[in-house]
C-alpha positions as CSV (number, residue, x, y, z in Angstrom):
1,X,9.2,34.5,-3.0
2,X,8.6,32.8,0.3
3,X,8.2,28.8,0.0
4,X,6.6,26.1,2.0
5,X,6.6,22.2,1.6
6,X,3.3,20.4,1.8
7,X,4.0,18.5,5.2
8,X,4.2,22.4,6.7
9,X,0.9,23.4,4.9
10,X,-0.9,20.1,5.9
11,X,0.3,21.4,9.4
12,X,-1.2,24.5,9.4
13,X,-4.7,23.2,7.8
14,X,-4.5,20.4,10.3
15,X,-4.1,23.1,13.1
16,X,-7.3,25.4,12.0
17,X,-4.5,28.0,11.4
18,X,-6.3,31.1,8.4
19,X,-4.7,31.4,6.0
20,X,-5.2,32.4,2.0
21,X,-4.8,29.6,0.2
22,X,-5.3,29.8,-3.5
23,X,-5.2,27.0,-5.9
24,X,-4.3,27.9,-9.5
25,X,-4.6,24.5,-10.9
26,X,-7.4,24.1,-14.2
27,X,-11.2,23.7,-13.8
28,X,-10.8,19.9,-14.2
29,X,-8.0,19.1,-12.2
30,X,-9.4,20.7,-9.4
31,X,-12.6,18.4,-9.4
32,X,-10.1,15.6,-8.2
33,X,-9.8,17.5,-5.3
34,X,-8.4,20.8,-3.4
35,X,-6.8,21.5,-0.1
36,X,-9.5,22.2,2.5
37,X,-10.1,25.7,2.6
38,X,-8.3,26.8,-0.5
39,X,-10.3,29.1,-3.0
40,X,-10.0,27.8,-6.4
41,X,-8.5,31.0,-9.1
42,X,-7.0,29.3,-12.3
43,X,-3.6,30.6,-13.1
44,X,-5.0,31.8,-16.2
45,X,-7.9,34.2,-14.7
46,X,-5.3,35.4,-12.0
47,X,-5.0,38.8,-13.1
48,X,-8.6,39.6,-13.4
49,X,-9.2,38.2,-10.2
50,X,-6.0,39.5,-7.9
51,X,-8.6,41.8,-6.2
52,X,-9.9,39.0,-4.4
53,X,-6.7,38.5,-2.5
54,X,-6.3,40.3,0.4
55,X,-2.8,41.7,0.1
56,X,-2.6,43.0,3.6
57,X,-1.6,39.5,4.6
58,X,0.5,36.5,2.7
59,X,-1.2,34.1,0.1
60,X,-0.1,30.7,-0.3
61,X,-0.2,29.4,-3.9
62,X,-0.9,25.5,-4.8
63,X,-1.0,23.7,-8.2
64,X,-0.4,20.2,-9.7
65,X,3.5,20.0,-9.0
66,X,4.6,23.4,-8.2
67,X,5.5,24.9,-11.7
68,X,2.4,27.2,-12.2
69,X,2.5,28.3,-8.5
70,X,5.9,30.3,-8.9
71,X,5.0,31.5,-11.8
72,X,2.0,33.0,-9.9
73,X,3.9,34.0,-6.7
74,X,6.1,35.5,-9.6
75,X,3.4,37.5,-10.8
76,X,1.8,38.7,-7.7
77,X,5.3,39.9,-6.1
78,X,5.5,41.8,-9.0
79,X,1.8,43.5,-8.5
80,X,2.9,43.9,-4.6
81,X,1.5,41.2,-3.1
82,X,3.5,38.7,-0.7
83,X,3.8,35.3,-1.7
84,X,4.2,31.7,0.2
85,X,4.8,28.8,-2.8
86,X,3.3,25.6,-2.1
87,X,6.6,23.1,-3.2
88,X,5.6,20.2,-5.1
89,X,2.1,20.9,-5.3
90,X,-0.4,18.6,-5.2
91,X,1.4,15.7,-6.1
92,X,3.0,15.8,-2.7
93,X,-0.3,16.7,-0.8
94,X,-0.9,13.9,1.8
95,X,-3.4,14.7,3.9
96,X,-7.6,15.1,2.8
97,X,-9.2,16.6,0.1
98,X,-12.5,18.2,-0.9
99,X,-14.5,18.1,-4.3
């Protein structure tokens, strides 16, 4: 599994740059806020949902600190997709948010 810190990510959103973004965090943690342009898929409903991610290309993963992310990058390596982990999560995310 690939990883990136969240100065690199801010970056890139900064920049305009696409990329899949996915946030695994819960329902209510989310409504504090999420990275602009990441698509909110709790870490719980991941597997139902994989078919929403397009694995042609690389999908970054973000939670609260950086603990459910791997485990999600874990579990989409497995299923074949290519991973980017999001260290530290949210709790190191400086730049804006949306509701």
């Amino acid at each position: 599994m690939k990883s990136i810190t969240t100065d690199d990510l801010l970056e890139i959103v900064e920049a305009g740059q696409e990329i899949q973004l996915i946030d695994v965090r819960e329902y209510e943690e989310v409504a504090y806020g999420m990275v602009p342009g990441a698509k909110h898929i709790p870490l719980g409903e991941l597997l139902e949902r994989i078919e929403e991610l397009d694995a042609s290309a690389p999908v970054h993963i973000i939670c609260k600190a950086g603990g459910r992310s791997a485990m999600a990058c874990d579990f989409l390596e497995t299923n074949g997709v290519e991973t980017v982990n999001v260290e530290g999560g949210m709790m190191n995310w400086s730049g804006e948010t949306i509701a």
